[in-house]
C-alpha positions, 0 to 999 in steps of 0.5 A, a space after each residue: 599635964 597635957 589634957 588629951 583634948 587640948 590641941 583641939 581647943 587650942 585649934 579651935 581657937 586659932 581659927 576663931 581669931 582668924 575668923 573674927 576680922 571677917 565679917 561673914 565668917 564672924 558667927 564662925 568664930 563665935 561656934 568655935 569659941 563656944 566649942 572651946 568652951 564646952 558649951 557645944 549647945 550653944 556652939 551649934 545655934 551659932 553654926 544654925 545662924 551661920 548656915 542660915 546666912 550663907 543663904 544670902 551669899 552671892 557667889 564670889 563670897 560664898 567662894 571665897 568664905 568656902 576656901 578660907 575655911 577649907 585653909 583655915 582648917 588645913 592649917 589647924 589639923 587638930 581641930 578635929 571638932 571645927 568641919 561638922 557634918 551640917 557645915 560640909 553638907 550644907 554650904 561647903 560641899 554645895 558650894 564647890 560642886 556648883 563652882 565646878 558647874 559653872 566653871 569647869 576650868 577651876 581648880 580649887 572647887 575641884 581640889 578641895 571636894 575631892 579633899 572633902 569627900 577623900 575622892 581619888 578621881 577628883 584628887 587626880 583630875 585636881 593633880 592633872 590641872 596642877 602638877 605642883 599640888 603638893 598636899 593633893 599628890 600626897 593625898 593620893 599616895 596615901 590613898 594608894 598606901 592605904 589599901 596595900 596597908 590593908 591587904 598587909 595588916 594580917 601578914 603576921 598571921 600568914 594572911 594576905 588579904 586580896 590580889 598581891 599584882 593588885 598591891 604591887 600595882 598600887 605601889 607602882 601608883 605611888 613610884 609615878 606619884 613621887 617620880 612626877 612630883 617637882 618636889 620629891 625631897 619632900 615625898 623622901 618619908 613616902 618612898 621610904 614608906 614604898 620601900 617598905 611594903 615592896 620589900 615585904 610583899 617580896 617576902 610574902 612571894 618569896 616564903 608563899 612558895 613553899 609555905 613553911 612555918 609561919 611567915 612571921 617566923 621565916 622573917 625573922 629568920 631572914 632578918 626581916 624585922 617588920 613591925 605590925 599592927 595591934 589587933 583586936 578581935 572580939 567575940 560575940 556571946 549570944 
């Protein structure tokens, strides 16, 4: 029986075995073993011990300790309970935002503060000074793709939430995205995933200029057979 937690304890303790042959990153990996090992008080006197002796770092090692953390966590994506918010707000976000000052041509502080605080402008600038950021162009055309999912989240309720030119002229973003990426085989599931949300808000234009029935219903008439996401609505007593 898989237990629904396991691919966080199983991250959790990949990266403290990376962490482990370091010796800056060593209380690091002591937080995740004891995290892992549901002894979350413990973990976080680990983590205070940790962030109390990055106070010590020069600058190149608090660099460095800062990237093989944010790779280290890109590499193990379940981990969901590794990045604490006293870890990003105490050493990773005030190390890279002074990397940045002081070195306004770096590319990394650049890319993986906008990764850390889900940023578009600095993911763009971050795409700018390297074109052939694959995880950073993909960031943004999630980005872009998650507005236009929210404006048609509701469309099988005949709902449209917000400017359809503003929809379209986000998946125009995500085209140039993919257009200008060196890789775009890569990028093949995303434009799939344009495909789709242009041709929906086609329908939408298309059935909102008369308006009959219920758009879910002149859909599938047209054979459009679009999935939508579960809804809950809740009502407050009281």
């Amino acid at each position: 029986m898989h237990y629904w937690n396991q691919d966080n304890f199983e991250g959790l303790l990949k990266l403290a075995q990376v962490f482990e042959g370091d010796v800056e990153l060593k209380l690091l990996a002591s937080y995740c073993r004891l995290r892992e090992q549901g002894l979350r008080r413990n973990a976080f006197a680990k983590l205070e011990e940790f962030l109390t002796a990055t106070s010590s770092f020069d600058n190149a090692t608090a660099r460095r300790v800062t990237i093989k953390i944010l790779e280290s966590n890109a590499r193990t994506q379940r981990a969901h309970q590794f990045i604490t918010q006293p870890l990003v707000t105490l050493f990773l976000e005030p190390t890279l935002q002074i990397w940045m000052q002081e070195d306004a041509n770096a590319n990394l502080p650049v890319r993986w503060l906008g990764i850390l605080r889900h940023d578009s402008d600095l993911l763009n600038q971050a795409l700018a000074m390297c074109p052939t950021d694959l995880p950073v162009r993909i960031s943004l055309i999630n980005f872009v793709l998650g507005d236009v999912d929210y404006a048609t989240h509701h469309l099988d309720e005949s709902l449209f939430i917000g400017c359809v030119d503003e929809a379209l002229g986000d998946l125009a973003d995500a085209r140039r995205f993919i257009a200008e990426s060196p890789d775009q085989a890569a990028l093949a599931y995303l434009a799939a995933e344009v495909e789709h949300f242009d041709q929906m808000i086609v329908d939408w234009q298309s059935w909102s200029t008369h308006r009959e029935g219920t758009f879910r219903g002149w859909c599938a008439k047209q054979g459009r057979n679009y999935h939508y996401p579960i809804k809950a609505y809740y009502k407050h007593d009281g």
